[in-house]
N, C-alpha and C positions, 0 to 999 in steps of 0.2 A: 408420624407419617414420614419425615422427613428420614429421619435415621434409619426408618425402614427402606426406607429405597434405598440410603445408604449401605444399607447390610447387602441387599443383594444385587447390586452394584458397584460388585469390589473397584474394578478400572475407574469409575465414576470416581468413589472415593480416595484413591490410591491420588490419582491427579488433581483431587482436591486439598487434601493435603500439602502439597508441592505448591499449587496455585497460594493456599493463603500465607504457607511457607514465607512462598517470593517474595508477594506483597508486605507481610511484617518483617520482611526481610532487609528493606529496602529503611526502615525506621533507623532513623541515627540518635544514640543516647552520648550524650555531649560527645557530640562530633564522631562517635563511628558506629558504623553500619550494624545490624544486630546480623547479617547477612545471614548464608545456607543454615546456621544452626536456627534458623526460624523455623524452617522444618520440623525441625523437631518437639523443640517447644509446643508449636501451634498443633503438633499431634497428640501429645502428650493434652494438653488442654479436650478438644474436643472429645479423643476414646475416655476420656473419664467421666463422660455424658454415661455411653452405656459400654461394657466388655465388648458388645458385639463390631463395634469399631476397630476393631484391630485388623491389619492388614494380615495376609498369609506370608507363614517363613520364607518360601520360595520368593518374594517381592526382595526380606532384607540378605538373603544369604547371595541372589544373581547382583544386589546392589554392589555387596560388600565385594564378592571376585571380582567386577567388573574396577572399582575404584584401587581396590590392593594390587591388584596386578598394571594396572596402568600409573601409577604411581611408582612401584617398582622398573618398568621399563624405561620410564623419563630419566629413574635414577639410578640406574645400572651402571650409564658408561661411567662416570663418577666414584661412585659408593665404593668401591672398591680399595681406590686410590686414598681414598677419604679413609678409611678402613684402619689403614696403616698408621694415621695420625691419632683415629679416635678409637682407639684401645678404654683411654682413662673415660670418657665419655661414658661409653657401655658399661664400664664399672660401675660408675656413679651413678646413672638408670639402676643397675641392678640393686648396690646398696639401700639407693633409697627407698626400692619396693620392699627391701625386706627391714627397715626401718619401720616403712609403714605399717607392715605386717604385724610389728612387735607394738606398734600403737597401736593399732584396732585392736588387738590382744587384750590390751592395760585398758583402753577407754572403752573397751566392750563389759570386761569383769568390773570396771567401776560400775556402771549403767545398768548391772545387773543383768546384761542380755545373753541368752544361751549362747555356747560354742555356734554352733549351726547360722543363728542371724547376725553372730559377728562376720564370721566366711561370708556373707552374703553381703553388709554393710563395705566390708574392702573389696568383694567384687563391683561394688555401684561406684563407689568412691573413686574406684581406680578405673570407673568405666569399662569392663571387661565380660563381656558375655561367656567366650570358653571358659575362662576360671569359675564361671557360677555356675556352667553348666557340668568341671570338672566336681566341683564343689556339692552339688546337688547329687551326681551319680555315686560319691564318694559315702554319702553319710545317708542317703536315703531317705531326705527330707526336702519338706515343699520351704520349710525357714528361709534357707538364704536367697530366696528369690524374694520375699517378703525386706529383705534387709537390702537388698540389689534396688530395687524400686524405689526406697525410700530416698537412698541414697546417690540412686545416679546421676537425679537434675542440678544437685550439686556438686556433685563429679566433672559435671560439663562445664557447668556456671565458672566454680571456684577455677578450673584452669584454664576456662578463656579471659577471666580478669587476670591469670599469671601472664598467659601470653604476651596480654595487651602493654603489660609493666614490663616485660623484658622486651619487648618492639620499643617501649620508648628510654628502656632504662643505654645509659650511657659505659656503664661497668665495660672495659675491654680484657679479652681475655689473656690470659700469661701466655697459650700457646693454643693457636686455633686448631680445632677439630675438623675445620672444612676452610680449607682454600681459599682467602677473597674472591671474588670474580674480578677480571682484568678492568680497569677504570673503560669509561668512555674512548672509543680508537678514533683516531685525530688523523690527516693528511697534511704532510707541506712538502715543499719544494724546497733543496737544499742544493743552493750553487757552491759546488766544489772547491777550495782553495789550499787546501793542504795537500802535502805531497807523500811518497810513499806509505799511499793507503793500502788495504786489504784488499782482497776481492769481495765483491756482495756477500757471499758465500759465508765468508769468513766475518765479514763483520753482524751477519745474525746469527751466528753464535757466539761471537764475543758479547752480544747486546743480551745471550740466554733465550735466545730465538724467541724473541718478543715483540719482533721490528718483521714488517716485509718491506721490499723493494717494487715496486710496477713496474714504471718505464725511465728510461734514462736519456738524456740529449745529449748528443756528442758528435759535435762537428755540425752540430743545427742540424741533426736527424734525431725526430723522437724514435724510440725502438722499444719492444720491452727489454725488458731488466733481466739479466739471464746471471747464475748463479760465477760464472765465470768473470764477470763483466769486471775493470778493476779502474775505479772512477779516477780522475786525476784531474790537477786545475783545469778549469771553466768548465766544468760538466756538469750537468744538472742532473739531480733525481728525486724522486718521488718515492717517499717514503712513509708507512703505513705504521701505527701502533700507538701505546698510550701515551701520554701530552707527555708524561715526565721525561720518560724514556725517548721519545723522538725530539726533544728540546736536548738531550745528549746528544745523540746520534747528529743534530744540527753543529753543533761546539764542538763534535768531534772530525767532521766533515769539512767544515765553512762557516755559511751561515744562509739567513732564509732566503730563498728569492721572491720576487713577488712574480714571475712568472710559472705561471699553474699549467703544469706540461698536461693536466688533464681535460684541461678546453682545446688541446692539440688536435684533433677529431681528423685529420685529412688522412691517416695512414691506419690510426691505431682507432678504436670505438671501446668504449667498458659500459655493462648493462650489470643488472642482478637477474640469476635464472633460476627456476625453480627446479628444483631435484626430483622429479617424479617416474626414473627411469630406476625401475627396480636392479636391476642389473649392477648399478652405479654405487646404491644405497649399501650402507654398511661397509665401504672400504675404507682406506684412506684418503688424504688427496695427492697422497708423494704418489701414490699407486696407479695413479690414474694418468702420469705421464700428460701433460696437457701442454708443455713444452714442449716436446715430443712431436706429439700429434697436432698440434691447435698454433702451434707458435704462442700459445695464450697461456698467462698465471692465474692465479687465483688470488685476492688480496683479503676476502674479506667471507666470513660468512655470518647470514643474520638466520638465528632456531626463536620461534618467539618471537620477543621484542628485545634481543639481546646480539649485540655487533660479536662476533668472534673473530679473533684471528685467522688467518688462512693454512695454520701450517702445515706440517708435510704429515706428520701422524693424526693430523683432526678427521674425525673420520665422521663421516656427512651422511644425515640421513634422507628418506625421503619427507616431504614439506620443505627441507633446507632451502633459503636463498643467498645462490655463493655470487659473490661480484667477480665479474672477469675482467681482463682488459686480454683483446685479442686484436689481429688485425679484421679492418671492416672485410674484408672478404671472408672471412673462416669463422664470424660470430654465429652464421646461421648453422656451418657445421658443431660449433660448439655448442650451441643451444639443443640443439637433437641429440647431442650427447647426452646431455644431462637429462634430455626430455623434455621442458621446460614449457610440462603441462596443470593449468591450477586445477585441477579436477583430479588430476592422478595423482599431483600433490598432495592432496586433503583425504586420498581413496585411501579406505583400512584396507588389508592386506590379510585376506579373508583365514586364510591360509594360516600363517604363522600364530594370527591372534588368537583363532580358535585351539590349535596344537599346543600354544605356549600356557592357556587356560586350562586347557584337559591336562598338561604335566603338572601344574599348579596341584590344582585338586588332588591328583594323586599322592603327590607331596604332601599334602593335608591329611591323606589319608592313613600316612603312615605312623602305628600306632606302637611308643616304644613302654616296656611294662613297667613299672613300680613298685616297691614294698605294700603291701596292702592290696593284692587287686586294681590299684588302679592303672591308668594307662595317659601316656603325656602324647598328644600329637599339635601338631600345628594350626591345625583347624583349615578352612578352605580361606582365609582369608590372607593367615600367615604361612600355608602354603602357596598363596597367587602371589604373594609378593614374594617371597623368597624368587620364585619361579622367573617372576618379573626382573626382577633385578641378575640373575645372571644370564637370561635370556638378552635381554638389554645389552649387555656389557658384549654378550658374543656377536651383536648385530643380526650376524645371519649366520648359516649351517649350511653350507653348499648354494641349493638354490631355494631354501625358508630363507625369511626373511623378517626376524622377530621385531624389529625397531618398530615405530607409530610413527605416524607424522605427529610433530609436535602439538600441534593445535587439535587433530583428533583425537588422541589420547588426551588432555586436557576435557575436551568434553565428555569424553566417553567414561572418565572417571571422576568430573562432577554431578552429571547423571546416574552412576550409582551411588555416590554417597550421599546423594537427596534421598535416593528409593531406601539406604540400609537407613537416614536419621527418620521417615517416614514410618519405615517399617518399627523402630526401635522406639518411637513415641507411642503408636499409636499399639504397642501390647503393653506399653507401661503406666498409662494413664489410669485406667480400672484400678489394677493391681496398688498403685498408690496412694488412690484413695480407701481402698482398703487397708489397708497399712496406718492409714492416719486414722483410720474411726478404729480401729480396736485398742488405741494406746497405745500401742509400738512407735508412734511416727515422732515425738520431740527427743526420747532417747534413742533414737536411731541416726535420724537427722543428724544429731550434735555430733555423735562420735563417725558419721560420716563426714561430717564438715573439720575433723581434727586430722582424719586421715588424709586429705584430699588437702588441705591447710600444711600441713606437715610437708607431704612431697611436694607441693607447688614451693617450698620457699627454701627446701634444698634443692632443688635444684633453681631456682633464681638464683642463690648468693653463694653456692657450689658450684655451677655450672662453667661462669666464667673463671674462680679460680684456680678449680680443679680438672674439671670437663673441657678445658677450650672452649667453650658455647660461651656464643653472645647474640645479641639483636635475632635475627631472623633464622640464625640456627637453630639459637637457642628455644625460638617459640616453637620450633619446628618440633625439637625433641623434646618439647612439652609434651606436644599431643601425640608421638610415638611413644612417651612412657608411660601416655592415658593410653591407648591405642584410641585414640577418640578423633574419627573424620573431623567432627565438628570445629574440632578445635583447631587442625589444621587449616579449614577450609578459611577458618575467623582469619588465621596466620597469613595464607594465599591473599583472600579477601585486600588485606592492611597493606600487604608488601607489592601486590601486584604480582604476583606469581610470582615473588624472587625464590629462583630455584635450591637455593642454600635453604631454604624452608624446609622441604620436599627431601631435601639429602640430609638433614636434623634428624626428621623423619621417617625418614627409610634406615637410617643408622642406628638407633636405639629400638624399633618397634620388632624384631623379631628376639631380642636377649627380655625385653618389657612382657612379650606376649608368653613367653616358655618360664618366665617368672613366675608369673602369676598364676599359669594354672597350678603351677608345682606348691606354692603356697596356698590356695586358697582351699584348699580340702585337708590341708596340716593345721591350718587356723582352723576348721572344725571339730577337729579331733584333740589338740592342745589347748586349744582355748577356754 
């Protein structure tokens, strides 16, 4: 009765799914969260009641673009730069899927398993749905879907316990793949005493423009801080950046004062505004002249839960909140500057989202040929991200405007990765159980768990000495070598959205996904 209404009440079911997701979601197994991948588990469990649970492809394929492509936007401005350092990264993704390949190969012909459900066992292991479906059209058989089921839930499993060991493992790497993020940004007051200083100008680029300046006192007038300004004994200023670096910039100046020019309120005011003036979004902030115009700087901006610097090339999107200090008269023109509306902050941008998703797709769609008949394409998933990602990076295109507010995008791409693990459990649950009643399921299982064993622990103890990855990158481009949301989301989940996850990520997951289709249909045929 129940599953009946189930069946023809897909929305019903779809949000149940998700619903009981949440809730075993929320379960902590010594001390962490079993989080979003509950979804999928808890789908996989119930559609193995009966086939007819399965949710429709349209549910996991709107999830998967929606999640790939705003994934890639978050990490566009980034990736690129990142790009240049992680060369060796993307090697070592690629070697070790085809590592992997060459052991499902041996552990498939040990196990006795045909060509065809080995190709399917490295498609589950390595969590890949285009490889199986490259893998299926290739050899003409329903096998490796059979070998893909058996093996996907420990495809998931086995590299969110990798994750969980490289979030806590301590290994640093020889040469990082992705950037630290700037420590904590710190404020103090620094009274003047040495002579023949630089101009402000000059001494944030001698500091590697790492420092800003706000306001200055001189002659008991606070004023802002203007690029020209050239401090000298008894002047005070206010000086912005991380603790290490602004405990220099103090020893290089004088030393601290205890007078905080930023309770000075009678001339000057600083407030945080929100960015929601399309116009504004996607520039820099050297560009926007606010000296200029505003008499006002900009010291600080907060994307997220993360402080950034103010500099001249940070280019600001909309949700940004940048701190000003201006004078009180010109704050409420600077605020309409910026728009410094929470509603237009948080509003998607109907426009670019939708155009950046249709180029996506198209991306996806293009299909390049093969020896044999076959055909390599990207698929809609690793064509949204691709798409995302340099979409991102260009901000905007005249008057598009590709960026997301941070916080929209964030949900708007863990909303589809609940709908793709919902959708991806609840067609795999039947199928599995099938798979274990005809005898297939303990020799499949095991050479699934070698294969999925094998890459989690090259790249754990390769990642940092070879790859640059460590801690939170490194979980990142776990789950970009799985291409598996899940495993990401576990990664998100532990770090708080540290965005070095997300850029792990996005860095290894499109060399991961053009890997594997390209093997898993040669492992049917060699194997």
């Amino acid at each position: 009765m129940i599953v009946d209404l189930l069946v023809e009440h897909t929305v019903l079911l779809y949000f149940l799914y998700i619903a009981i997701g949440a809730v075993l979601g929320q379960i902590r197994i010594r001390g962490v969260l079993i989080g979003p991948a509950a979804v999928l588990f808890s789908a996989l469990a119930i559609s193995a009641i009966d086939e007819r649970l399965a949710l429709p492809e349209i549910v996991g394929q709107i999830g998967l673009v929606l999640f790939a492509y705003c994934v890639g936007v978050n990490s566009g401005p980034t990736f690129f730069d990142t790009l240049r350092n992680g060369g060796r990264a993307v090697a070592l993704v690629a070697v070790t899927l085809l590592v992997g390949a060459g052991v499902a190969i041996g552990a498939g012909s040990l196990a006795g398993l045909s060509p065809a459900l080995t190709a399917g066992a490295f498609t589950g292991a390595l969590t890949n749905t285009p490889a199986l479906a490259a893998a299926t059209e290739q050899l003409g058989s329903s096998e490796p879907t059979v070998g893909y089921s058996v093996t996907y839930v420990f495809g998931v499993i086995g590299m969110l316990i990798a994750a969980a060991w490289a979030l806590r493992g301590r290994t640093e790497p020889k040469v990082s793949a992705v950037p630290e993020p700037e420590p904590e940004l710190t404020m103090r007051s620094v009274r003047v005493e040495n002579t023949g200083l630089p101009t402000l100008r000059e001494l944030i680029t001698q500091f590697d423009d790492r420092i800003r300046f706000s306001r200055v006192r001189h002659d008991r007038r606070v004023s802002i801080a203007t690029d020209d300004f050239r401090p000298a004994p008894g002047d005070v200023v206010s000086v912005i950046g991380p603790e290490t670096v602004v405990s220099d910039v103090v020893a290089r100046l004088g030393h601290e004062s205890s007078l905080h020019l930023e309770l000075d309120r009678k001339a000057l005011d600083f407030r945080r505004i929100a960015v929601s003036n399309s116009a504004v979004a996607g520039r820099p902030l050297g560009e926007l002249g606010l000296l200029d115009r505003f008499g006002a700087t900009a010291t600080r901006v907060r994307r997220g839960d993360i402080d950034f610097l103010a500099t001249d090339d940070f280019i600001i999107h909309v949700g940004d909140r940048v701190r000003i200090t201006a004078p009180k008269s010109r704050m409420g023109e600077v605020s309409a500057f910026f728009g410094d509306s929470e509603h237009e902050a948080s509003a998607l941008n109907p426009i670019g989202f939708m155009v950046g998703i249709v180029i996506g797709l198209l991306i996806g769609l293009i299909a390049i040929p093969l020896p044999g008949g076959a055909k390599l394409s990207l698929g809609i998933a690793g064509g949204a991200l691709v798409a995302g990602l340099v979409l991102g990076r260009l901000h905007r295109t005249g008057p598009i405007l590709w960026s997301i507010p941070f916080p929209t995008a964030n949900a708007l791409g863990e909303y589809g990765m609940l709908a793709f693990l919902a959708y991806a459990g609840s067609t795999s649950g039947s199928k599995l159980v099938t798979a274990l009643e005809t005898g297939l399921g303990p020799p499949l299982f095991i050479v699934g768990v070698i294969i999925t064993t094998t890459a989690a622990l090259m790249l754990r103890f390769l990642g940092p000495r070879i790859g640059g990855l460590s801690g939170p990158v490194l979980a990142g481009a776990m789950a970009g070598s799985q291409t598996q949301p899940a495993v990401l989301a576990f990664a998100n989940q532990r770090t708080k959205a540290d965005p070095r996850v997300s850029l792990g990520y996005a860095l290894v997951y499109p060399v991961a996904m053009i890997v594997k289709v390209l093997i898993a249909p040669l492992i049917g045929i060699v194997g």
